[in-house]
C-alpha positions in Angstrom: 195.5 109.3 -175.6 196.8 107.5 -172.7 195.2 107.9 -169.4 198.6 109.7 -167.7 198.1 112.3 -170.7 194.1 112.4 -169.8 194.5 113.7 -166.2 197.4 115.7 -166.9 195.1 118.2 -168.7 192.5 117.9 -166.5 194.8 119.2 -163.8 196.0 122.2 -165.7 192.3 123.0 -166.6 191.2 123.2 -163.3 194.8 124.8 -162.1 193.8 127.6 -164.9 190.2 128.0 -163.9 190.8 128.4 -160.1 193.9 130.9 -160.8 190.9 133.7 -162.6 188.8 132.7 -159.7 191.2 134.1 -157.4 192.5 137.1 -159.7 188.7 138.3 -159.6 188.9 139.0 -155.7 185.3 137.4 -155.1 186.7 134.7 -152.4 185.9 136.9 -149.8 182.2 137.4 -149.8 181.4 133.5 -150.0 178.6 133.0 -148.1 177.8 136.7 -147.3 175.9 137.6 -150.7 174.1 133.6 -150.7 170.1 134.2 -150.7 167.7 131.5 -150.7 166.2 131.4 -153.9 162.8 133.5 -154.1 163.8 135.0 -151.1 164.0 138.7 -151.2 166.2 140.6 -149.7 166.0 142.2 -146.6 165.6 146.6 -146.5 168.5 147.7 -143.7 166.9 147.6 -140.0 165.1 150.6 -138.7 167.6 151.9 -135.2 165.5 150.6 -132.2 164.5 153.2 -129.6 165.5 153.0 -126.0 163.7 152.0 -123.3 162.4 154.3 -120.6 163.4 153.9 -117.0 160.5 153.4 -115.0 159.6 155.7 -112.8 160.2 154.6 -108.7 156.5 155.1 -106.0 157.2 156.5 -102.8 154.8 156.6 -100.3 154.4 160.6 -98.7 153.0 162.2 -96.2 152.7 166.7 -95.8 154.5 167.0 -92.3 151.9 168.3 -89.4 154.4 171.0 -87.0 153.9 171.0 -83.5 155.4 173.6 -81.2 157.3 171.2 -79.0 159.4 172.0 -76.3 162.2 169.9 -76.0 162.4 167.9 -72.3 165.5 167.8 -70.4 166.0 165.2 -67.8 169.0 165.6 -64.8 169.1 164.6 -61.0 169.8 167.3 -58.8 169.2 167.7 -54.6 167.5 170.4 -52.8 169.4 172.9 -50.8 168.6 176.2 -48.9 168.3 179.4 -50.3 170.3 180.8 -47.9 172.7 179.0 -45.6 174.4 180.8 -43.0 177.2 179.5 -40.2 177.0 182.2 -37.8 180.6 182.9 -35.6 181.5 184.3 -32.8 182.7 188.0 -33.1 185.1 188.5 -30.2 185.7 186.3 -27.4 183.9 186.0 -24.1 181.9 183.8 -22.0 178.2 183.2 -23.4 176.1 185.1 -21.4 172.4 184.5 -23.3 171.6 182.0 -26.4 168.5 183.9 -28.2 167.8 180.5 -29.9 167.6 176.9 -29.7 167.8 174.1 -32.7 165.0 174.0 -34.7 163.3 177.4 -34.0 162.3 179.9 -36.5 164.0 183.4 -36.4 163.3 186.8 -37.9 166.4 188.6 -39.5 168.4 190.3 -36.4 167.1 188.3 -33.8 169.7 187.8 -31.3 171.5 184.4 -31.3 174.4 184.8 -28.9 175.3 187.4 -26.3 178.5 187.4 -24.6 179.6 188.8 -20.9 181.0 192.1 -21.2 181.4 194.3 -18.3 184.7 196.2 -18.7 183.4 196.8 -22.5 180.2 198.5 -20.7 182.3 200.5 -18.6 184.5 201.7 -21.6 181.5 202.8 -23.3 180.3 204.6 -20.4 184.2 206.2 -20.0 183.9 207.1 -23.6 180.9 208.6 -23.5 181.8 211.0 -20.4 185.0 212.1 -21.9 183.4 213.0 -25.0 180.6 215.2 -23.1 183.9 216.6 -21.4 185.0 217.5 -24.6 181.9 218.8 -26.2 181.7 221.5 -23.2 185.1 222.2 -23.2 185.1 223.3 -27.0 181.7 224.9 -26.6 183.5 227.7 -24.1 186.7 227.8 -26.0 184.4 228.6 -29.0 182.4 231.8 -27.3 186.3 233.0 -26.0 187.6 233.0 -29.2 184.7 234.9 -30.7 185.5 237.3 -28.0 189.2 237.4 -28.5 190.3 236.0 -25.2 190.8 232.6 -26.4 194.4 231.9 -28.6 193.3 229.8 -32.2 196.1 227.5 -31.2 193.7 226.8 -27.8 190.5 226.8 -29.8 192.1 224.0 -32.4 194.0 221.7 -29.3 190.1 221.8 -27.9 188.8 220.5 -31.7 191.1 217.9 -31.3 190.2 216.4 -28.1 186.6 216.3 -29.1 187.7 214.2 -32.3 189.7 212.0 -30.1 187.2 211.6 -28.1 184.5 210.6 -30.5 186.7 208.0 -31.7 187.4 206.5 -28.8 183.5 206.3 -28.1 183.2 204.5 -31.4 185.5 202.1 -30.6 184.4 201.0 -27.3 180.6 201.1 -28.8 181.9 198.3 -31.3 183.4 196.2 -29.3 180.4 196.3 -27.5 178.2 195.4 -30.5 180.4 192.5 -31.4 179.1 191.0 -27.9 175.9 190.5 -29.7 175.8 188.1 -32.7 172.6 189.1 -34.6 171.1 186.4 -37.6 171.5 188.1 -41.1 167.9 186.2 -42.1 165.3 184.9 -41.2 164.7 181.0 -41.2 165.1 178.1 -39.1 168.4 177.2 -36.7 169.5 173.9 -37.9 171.8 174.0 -35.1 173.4 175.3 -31.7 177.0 174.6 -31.3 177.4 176.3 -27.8 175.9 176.3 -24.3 175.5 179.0 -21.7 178.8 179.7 -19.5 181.1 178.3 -22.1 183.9 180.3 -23.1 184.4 180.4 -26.7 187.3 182.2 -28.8 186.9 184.9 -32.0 185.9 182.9 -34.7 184.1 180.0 -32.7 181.0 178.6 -35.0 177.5 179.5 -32.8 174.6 178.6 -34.5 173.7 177.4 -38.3 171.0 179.2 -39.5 168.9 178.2 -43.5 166.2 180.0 -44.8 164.0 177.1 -47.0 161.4 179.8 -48.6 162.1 179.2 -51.1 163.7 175.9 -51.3 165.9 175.4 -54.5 167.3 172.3 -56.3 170.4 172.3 -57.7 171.6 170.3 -60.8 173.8 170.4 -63.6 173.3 170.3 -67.1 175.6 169.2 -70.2 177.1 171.5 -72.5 175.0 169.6 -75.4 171.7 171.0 -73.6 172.8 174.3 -71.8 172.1 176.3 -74.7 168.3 175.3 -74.1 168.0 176.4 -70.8 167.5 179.9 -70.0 166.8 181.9 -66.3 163.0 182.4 -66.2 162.1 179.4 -67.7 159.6 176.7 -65.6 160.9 173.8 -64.5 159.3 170.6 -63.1 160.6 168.9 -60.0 159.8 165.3 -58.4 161.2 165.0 -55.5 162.6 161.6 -54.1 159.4 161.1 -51.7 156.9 161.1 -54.8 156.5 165.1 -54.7 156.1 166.9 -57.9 156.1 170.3 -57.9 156.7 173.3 -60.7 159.4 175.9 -60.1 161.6 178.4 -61.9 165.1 178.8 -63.1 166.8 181.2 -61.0 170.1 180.7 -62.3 172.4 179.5 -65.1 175.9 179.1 -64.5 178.6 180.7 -66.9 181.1 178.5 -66.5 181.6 175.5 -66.7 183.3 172.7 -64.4 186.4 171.9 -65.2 186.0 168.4 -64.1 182.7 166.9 -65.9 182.0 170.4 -67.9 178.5 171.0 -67.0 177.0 173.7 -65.9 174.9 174.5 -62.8 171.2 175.2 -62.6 169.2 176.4 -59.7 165.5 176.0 -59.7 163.5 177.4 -57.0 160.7 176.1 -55.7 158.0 177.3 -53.3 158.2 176.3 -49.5 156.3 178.5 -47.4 155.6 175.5 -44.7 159.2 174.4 -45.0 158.1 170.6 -45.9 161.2 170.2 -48.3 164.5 169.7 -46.3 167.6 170.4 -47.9 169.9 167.5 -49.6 166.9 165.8 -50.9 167.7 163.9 -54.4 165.7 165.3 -56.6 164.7 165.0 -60.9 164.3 168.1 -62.8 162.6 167.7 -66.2 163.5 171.1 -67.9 161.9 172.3 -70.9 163.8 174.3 -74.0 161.5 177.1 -75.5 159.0 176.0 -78.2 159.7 175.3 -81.6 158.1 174.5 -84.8 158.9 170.6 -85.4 157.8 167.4 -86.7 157.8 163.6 -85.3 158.6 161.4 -87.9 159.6 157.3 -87.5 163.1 156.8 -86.9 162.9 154.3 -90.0 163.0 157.2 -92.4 166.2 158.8 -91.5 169.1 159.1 -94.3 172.3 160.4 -94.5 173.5 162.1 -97.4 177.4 161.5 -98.8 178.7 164.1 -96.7 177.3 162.4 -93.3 174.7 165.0 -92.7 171.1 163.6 -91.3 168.5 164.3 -93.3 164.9 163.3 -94.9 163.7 162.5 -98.4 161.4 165.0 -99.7 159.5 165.4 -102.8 158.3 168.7 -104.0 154.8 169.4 -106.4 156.8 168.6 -109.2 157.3 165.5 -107.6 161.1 165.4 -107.6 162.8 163.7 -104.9 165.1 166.1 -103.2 167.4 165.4 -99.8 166.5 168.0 -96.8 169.3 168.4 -93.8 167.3 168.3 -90.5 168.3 168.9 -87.0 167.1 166.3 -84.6 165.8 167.8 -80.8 164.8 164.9 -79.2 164.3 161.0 -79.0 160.9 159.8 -78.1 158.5 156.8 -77.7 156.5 158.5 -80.8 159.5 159.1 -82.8 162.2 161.7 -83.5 161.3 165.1 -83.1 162.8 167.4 -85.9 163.3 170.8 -86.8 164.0 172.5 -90.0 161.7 169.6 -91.9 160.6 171.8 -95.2 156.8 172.9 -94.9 156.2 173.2 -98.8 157.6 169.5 -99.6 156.2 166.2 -98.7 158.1 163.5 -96.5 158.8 160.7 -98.2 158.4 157.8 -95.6 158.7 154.7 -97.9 161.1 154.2 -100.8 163.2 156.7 -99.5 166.2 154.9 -100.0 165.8 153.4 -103.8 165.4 157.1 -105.3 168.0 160.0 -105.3 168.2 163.6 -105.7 166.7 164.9 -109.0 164.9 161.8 -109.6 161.3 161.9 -110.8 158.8 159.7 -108.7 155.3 158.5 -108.7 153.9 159.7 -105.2 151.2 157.9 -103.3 150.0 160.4 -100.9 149.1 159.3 -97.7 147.4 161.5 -94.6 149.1 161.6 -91.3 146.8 159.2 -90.0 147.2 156.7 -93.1 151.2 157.0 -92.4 151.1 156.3 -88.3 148.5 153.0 -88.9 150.8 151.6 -92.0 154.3 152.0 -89.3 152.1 150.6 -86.6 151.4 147.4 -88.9 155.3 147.7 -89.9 154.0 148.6 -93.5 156.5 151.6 -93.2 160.0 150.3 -93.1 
C-alpha cells in the first residue's frame, strides 16, 4: 500500500470518529463534568445567611424642665403720666399767675386769672334781674290762686324768670373762664406768660406733668407681642445706671403702620419725682412661665419637611424625630418647649440614625451631658 493510500484512510477514520462525537451532543459540557481523579465531588452549597446591620450608639440624656420665662429686650424713654398744655379760655389781660415754673400744684389750683370787670358787673346785673324775676312771679302766683291774676300773666311772668336764669348762667361762665384751673396735680414745667400781657382765646399758659408715676414707653415686635400681657412686671434700667421694677399698664391693639410694632407702657414708681421724662431707657420684659428645656444648639435637626426638631429615643429605644418650638437664644443654650417628657434626648449621633431605627443608648445624666459639650465631646 502506498503511503498516499495509507493517510487517505487515516483521514476518513478520524473524519468518521469525530462525526459520532458530535452526533452524541457531549461537546458542550467539556470541561464542566472534569474531576480530579480521587476527588469527590462536591454536595450543592448550603444558601448563606445575611448579615445583620449593626445596631448605631447614641449618647442620651432625660431632659430636666424648668419654668422659664422668656426675656424680652427693647429701648424705650420715659414720659409723664399725664401731660397737660393748659390754654387760655377767653381773652383778657392776665391779672394773677397762681404758679411759677417748677412748682408743684394740687389738681384746681389756679394757674392764670384774667381782668374782668364788665364780666363782674354782668354777673351782678344777672343776678338782680333774676331776684326781680323771682318776686315778680312769686305775686303773680298768690293772684292767680286768688283769681285776680289772668294765666296768660302768670305764664309771661314764668318766662322772664327762665330768661332770667339763663342769662345769669351765662354771665357766671364767662366769668369762670377768667380763671384757668390745673386738671392735676404735678409739677409746671413751664410758664409761657407774664403778668399785664394780653393774650387771645386759645393762647398756651402753662405746661403742667404729673411724674407719679413715671412711665416708659416702648414698642415691641409683632414676633414677641403675643408674650406680653397688661399686669405683667417689667424691669427698667434707666440710661443713668437706675434699675428699677414696674408694671405693664398698657398693650397697644394696633399696630403701627410704619414699623408694625406695638406700644407698651410700663409704669414705674416716682413719688420724689427723680425720673424726668424723655430719658432713654431698656425694658427687659418677661413672657409668663413655661415648662421648657435648654439643650446645646449642636443637637438641633430638621426633619424633610423643614420643621426644627430633636432626636429622641423612647424605652424601647427607638429613635423617633420630636417637633419643638424654640423661645429663646441664650449663653447656656436654646430654650425649648414641647421637648417630650417620657423620651430621652438624644445629644450625640443624632444625625447618623433615623426614625424607626433601633439604637444602643448610652445614658448619660444632665451633669455627664453639660461637662462632655464643655470638653466639645458633644458635637
Amino acid at each position: 500500500m502506498s503511503f498516499f493510500t495509507a493517510h487517505r484512510i487515516t483521514a476518513v477514520v478520524v473524519l468518521v470518529a469525530a462525526a459520532g462525537w458530535v452526533m452524541t451532543g457531549e461537546f458542550s459540557s467539556v470541561g464542566s463534568e472534569e474531576v480530579k481523579a480521587g476527588e469527590p465531588v462536591a454536595e450543592a452549597a448550603a444558601p448563606v445567611a445575611e448579615t445583620a446591620t449593626p445596631q448605631r450608639t447614641v449618647a442620651a440624656v432625660m431632659p430636666v424642665f424648668t419654668d422659664y420665662a422668656r426675656e424680652i429686650r427693647i429701648s424705650g424713654a420715659t414720659k409723664a403720666d399725664k401731660l397737660a398744655v393748659l390754654a387760655a379760655r377767653s381773652a383778657g389781660i392776665v391779672q394773677a399767675l397762681g404758679v411759677v415754673q417748677g412748682q408743684q400744684i394740687a389738681a384746681d389750683t389756679i394757674v392764670l386769672r384774667l381782668e374782668g370787670a364788665d364780666v363782674e358787673a354782668a354777673v351782678a346785673t344777672a343776678k338782680a334781674s333774676l331776684a326781680q324775676a323771682q318776686e315778680k312771679l312769686t305775686v303773680g302766683q298768690a293772684l292767680f290762686d286768688k283769681g285776680s291774676l289772668p294765666e296768660l300773666e302768670l305764664t309771661s311772668r314764668r318766662t322772664a324768670q327762665a330768661a332770667a336764669e339763663a342769662q345769669l348762667s351765662q354771665a357766671t361762665a364767662a366769668l369762670d373762664r377768667l380763671l384757668l384751673k390745673a386738671p392735676f396735680g404735678g409739677s409746671v414745667d413751664s410758664v409761657e406768660v407774664e403778668l399785664g400781657e394780653w393774650v387771645q382765646e386759645g393762647t398756651a399758659i402753662a405746661t403742667i406733668l404729673s411724674l407719679d408715676p413715671i412711665v416708659v414707653k416702648a414698642e415691641v415686635s409683632e414676633r414677641d407681642v403675643a408674650f406680653v400681657a397688661t399686669g405683667s412686671k417689667a424691669k427698667v434700667r434707666l440710661v443713668n445706671g437706675a434699675e428699677m421694677e414696674g408694671t405693664i399698664r398698657h398693650v397697644a391693639q394696633q399696630a403701627s403702620d410704619k414699623t408694625r410694632t406695638f406700644v407698651v407702657e410700663v409704669a414705674l414708681p416716682n413719688a420724689d419725682r427723680a425720673i424726668p421724662s424723655g430719658m432713654t431707657a431698656e425694658v427687659r420684659l418677661f413672657a409668663a412661665p413655661t415648662p421648657a428645656v435648654i439643650v446645646p444648639r449642636s443637637i438641633i435637626t430638621i426633619s424633610p419637611e423643614g420643621i426644627i426638631g430633636l432626636r429622641v429615643v423612647g424605652a424601647d429605644n427607638v429613635a423617633a424625630f420630636a417637633p419643638v418650638t424654640i423661645l429663646d437664644d441664650t449663653e447656656q443654650g436654646l430654650v425649648l418647649a414641647g421637648v417630650p417628657a417620657d423620651k430621652r434626648v438624644i445629644v450625640a449621633g443624632q444625625d447618623l440614625v433615623s426614625d424607626g431605627d433601633v439604637v444602643t443608648v448610652s445614658e448619660l445624666t444632665p451633669a455627664e451631658a453639660v461637662a462632655a459639650q464643655a470638653a466639645g465631646a458633644l458635637k
